[in-house]
C-alpha positions in Angstrom: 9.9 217.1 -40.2 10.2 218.8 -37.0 8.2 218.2 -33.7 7.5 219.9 -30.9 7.7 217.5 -27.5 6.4 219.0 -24.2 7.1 217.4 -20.6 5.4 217.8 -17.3 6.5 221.2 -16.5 6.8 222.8 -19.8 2.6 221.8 -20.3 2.1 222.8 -16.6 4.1 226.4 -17.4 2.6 227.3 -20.8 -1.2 226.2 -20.2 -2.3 228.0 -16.7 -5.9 227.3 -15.2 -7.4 230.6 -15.9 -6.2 230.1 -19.8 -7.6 226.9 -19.9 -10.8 227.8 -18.8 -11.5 229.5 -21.7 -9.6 227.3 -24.2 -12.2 224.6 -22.7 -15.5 227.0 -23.3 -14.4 227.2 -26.9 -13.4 223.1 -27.6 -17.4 222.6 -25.8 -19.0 225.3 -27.9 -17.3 223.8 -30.8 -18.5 220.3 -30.2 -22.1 221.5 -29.6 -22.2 223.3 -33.1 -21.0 220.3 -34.5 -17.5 220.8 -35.7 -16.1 218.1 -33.6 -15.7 214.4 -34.7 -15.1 212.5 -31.7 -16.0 208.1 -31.6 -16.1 206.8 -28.3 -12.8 205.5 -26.5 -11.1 202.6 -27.1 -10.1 201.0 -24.1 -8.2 198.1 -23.9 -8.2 195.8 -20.5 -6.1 192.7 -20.8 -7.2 190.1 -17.8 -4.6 189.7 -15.9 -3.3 193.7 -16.2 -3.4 196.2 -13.7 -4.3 199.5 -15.1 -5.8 200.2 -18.5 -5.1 202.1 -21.8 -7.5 204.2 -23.5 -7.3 205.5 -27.1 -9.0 208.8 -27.6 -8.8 210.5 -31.3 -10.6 213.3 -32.4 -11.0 216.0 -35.0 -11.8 219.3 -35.3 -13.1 221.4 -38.4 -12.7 225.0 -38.7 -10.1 227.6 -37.7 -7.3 225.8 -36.4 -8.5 222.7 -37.7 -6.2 219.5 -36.7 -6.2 216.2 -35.6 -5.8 214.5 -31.9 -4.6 211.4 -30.1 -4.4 210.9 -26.5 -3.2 207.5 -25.5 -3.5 207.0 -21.5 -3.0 204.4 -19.5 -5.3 204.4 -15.9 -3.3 202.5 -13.3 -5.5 203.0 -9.7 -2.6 201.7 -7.6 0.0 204.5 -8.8 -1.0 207.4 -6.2 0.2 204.8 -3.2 3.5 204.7 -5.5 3.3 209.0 -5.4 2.6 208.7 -9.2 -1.1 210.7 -11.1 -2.9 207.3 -11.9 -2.9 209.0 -15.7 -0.1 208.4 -17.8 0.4 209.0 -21.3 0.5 211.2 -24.1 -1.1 213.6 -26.2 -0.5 213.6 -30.0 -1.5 216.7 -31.9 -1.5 215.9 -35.8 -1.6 218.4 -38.9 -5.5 218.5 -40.7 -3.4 219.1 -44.0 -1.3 216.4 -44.2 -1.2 214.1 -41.0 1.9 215.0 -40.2 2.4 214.6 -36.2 3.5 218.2 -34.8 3.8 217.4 -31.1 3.7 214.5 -28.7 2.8 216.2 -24.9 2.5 214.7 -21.7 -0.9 213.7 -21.0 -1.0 213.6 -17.1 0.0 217.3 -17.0 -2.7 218.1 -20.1 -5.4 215.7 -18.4 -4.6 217.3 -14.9 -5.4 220.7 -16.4 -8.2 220.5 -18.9 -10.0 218.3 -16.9 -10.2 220.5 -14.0 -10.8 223.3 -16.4 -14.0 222.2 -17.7 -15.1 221.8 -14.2 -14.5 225.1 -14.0 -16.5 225.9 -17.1 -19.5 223.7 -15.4 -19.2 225.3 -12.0 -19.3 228.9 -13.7 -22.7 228.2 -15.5 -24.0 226.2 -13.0 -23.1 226.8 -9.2 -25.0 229.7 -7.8 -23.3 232.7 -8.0 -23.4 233.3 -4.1 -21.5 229.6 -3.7 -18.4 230.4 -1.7 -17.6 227.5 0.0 -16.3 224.0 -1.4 -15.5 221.0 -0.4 -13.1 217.9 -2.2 -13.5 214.5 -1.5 -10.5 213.1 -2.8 -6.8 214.3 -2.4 -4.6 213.2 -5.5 -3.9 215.2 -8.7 -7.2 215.9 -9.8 -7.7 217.7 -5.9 -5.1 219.8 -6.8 -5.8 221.2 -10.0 -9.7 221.4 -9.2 -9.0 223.6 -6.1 -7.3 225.9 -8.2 -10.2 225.5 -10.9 -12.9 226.4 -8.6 -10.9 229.6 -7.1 -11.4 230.9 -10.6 -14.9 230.8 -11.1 -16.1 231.8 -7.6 -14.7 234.2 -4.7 -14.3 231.3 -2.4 -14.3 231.8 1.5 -13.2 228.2 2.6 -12.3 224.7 1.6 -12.4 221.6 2.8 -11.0 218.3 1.9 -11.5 215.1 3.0 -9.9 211.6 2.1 -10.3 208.0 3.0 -6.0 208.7 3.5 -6.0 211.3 6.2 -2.0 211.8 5.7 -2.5 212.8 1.7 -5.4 215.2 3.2 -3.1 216.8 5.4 -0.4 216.7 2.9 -2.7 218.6 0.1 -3.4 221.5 2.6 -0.2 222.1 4.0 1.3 221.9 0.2 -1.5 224.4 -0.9 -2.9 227.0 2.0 -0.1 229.2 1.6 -1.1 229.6 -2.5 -4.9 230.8 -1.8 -6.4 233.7 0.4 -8.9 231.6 1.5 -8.5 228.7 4.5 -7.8 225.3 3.7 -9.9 222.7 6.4 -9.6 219.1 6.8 -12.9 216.9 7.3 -12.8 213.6 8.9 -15.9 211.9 7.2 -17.5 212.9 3.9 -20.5 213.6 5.6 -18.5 216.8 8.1 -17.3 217.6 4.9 -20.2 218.1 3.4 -22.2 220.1 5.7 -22.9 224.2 4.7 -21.0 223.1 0.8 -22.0 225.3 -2.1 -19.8 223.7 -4.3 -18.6 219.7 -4.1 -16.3 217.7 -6.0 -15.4 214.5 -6.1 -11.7 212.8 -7.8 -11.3 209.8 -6.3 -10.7 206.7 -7.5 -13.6 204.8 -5.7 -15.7 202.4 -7.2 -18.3 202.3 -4.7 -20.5 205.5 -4.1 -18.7 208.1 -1.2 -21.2 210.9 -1.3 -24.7 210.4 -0.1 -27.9 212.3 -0.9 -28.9 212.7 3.1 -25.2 214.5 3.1 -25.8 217.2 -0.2 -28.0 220.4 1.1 -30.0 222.2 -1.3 -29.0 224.4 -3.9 -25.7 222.7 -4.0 -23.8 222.0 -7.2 -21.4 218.8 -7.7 -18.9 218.2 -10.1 -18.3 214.2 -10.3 -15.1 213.7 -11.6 -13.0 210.6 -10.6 -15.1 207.6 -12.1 -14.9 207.0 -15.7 -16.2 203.5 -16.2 -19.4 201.7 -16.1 -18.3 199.8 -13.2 -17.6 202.7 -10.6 -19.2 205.4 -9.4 -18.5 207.9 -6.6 -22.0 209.4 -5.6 -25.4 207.1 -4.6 -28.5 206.6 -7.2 -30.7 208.9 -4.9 -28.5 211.9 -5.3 -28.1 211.6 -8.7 -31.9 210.8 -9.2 -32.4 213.8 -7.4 -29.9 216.2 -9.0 -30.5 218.0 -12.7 -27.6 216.4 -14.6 -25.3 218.3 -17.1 -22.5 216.3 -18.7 -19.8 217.0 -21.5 -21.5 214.2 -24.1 -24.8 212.4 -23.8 -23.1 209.6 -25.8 -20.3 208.9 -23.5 -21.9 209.3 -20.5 -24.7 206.5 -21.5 -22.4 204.3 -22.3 -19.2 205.4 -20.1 -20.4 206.3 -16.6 -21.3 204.4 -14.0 -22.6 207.3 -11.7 -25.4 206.9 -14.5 -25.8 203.8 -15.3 -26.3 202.3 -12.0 -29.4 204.6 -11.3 -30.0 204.0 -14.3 -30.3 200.0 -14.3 -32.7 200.6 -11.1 -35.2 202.6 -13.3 -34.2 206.0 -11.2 -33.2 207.6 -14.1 -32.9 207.7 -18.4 -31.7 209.3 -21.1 -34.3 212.0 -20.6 -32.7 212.7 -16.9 -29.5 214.7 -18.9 -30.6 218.1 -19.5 -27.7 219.2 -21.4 -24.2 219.6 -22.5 -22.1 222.1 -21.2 -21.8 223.1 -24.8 -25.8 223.3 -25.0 -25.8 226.0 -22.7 -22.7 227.8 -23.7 -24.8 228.0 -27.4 -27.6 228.9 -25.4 -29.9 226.2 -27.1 -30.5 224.2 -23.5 -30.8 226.0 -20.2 -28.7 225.4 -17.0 -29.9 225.9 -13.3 -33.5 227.1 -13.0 -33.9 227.8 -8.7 -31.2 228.6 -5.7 -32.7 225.1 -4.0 -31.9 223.0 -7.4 -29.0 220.4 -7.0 -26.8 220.6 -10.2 -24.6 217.7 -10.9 -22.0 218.0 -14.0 -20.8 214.3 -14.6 -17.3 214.7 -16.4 -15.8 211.7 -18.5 -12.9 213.6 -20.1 -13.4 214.2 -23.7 -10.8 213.6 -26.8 -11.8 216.9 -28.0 -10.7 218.7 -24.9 -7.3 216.9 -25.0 -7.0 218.4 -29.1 -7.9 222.1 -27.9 -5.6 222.4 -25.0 -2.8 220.7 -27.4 -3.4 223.1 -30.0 -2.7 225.5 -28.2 0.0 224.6 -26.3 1.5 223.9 -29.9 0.5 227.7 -30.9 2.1 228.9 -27.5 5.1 226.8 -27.4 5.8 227.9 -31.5 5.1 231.8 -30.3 7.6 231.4 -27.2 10.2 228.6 -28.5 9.4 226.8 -25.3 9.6 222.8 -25.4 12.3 220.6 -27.3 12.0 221.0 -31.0 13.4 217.5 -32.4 13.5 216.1 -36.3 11.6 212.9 -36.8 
């Protein structure tokens, strides 16, 4: 049996933004009609640890129908060490016979496709007149979500802001010259903030840094960094306040602590989620309804979305002979 093995720059070369975009639309459209089975993470936190791993396996019926395992470990403290806090791998299996076909580097996948589906979120839900954006946050996620949100909207300006001004600076030296638009740096979320269309959030705070008083009408966010039920990055009143979209209703009641911390104060239930990205791709659930509505997308990060962008890396790399093709 031969396997296909992908590293940082081979998943970074074969899957660009604008690809994965639409590799993401499909993987959500798939999982709304129902041809996606997906059980909630495992994650496993010894005591006395410092990071996490997560098992997320999936499945997915149809055309190109296959089986997926990401395996990610979440250590907070590796971006101070100049390392993505994800680290891993993605495990793309056959839906004939279970034979693994490729084992992929998850930081580069989960880098991509997670800004990706922000991209799918911001496309059905920011207005289309939102030009300028602002990122609080300036790690690996920063990165691949400015690129994300260039895609989807003709963006006139960016700003970023970080509780590290140095990484700040750092991410819009590395990056001004790569856009047509200028790159700003903020010294407070709240500067940062002010005359946003779009906002996003990947940091790896556990305590809220975005405040409603600081979001302006009409704005849409895309909350990105926390994905446990212990952190959050954005206050109960603004997400009270906001229309909420997520990628699963089942992962983001039991998984996100942007929503269950509102939620344990009564500000919001169930009910408050008014759809999956996937709802409204089907069209069977509607996104923004006014220019003055605040959307919020909370993203978890979805097994599923790992599986699509594998399968096609496989079908690229295959297509190409890119990777390292090895007998096991």
């Amino acid at each position: 049996m031969t396997i296909l093995v992908l590293n940082h720059d081979e998943v970074v070369r074969l899957l660009p933004m604008d690809e994965c975009i639409g590799v993401m639309r499909e993987a959500l459209i798939k999982l709304a009609q129902g041809q996606v089975h997906q059980p909630l993470r495992t994650i496993v936190r010894p005591p006395d640890a410092v990071g996490v791993m997560g098992l997320m396996p999936s499945y997915m019926s149809g055309q190109g129908a296959a089986y997926g395992l990401k395996v990610v470990g979440v250590f907070p403290e590796n971006p101070a060490k100049g390392k993505d806090a994800h680290q891993g791998s993605v495990m793309l299996f056959s839906a004939e016979t279970g034979e693994l076909q490729a084992i992929m580097n998850a930081s580069a996948v989960t880098a991509i496709r997670t800004a990706a589906v922000s991209g799918v979120a911001t496309d059905l839900l920011a207005r289309k007149d939102a030009h300028n954006l602002a990122i609080v946050g300036a790690g690996v996620q920063a990165r691949t979500h400015l690129e994300a949100m260039s895609h989807v909207r003709p963006l006139e300006r960016c700003t970023i802001v970080s509780r590290n001004l140095e990484h700040a600076r750092q991410l819009v030296n590395e990056m001004r010259e790569r856009f047509p638009f200028p790159l700003f740096l903020a010294a407070t979320v709240a500067a940062a903030l002010e005359d946003a269309d779009v906002i996003v959030t990947a940091t790896n705070a556990t305590e809220p840094v975005v405040r409603r008083e600081w979001v302006s009408p009409g704005v849409h966010l895309n909350v990105v960094g926390s994905s446990t039920p212990k952190s959050r990055e954005v206050d109960s009143a603004t997400m009270a306040d906001a229309a909420l979209f997520v990628d699963r209703r089942e992962s983001t009641l039991n998984e996100a602590g942007d929503y269950l911390f509102p939620a344990s104060e009564g500000l919001v239930g169930p009910d408050h989620i008014r759809a999956e990205l996937g709802e409204i791709l089907t069209g069977s659930k509607a996104g923004r309804t006014s220019p003055d509505e605040i959307t919020l997308f909370k993203s978890l990060g979805l097994a599923v979305e790992d599986l699509a962008a594998a399968a096609y890396l496989y079908k690229k790399a295959k297509e190409s002979n890119a990777g390292t093709w090895v007998e096991f």
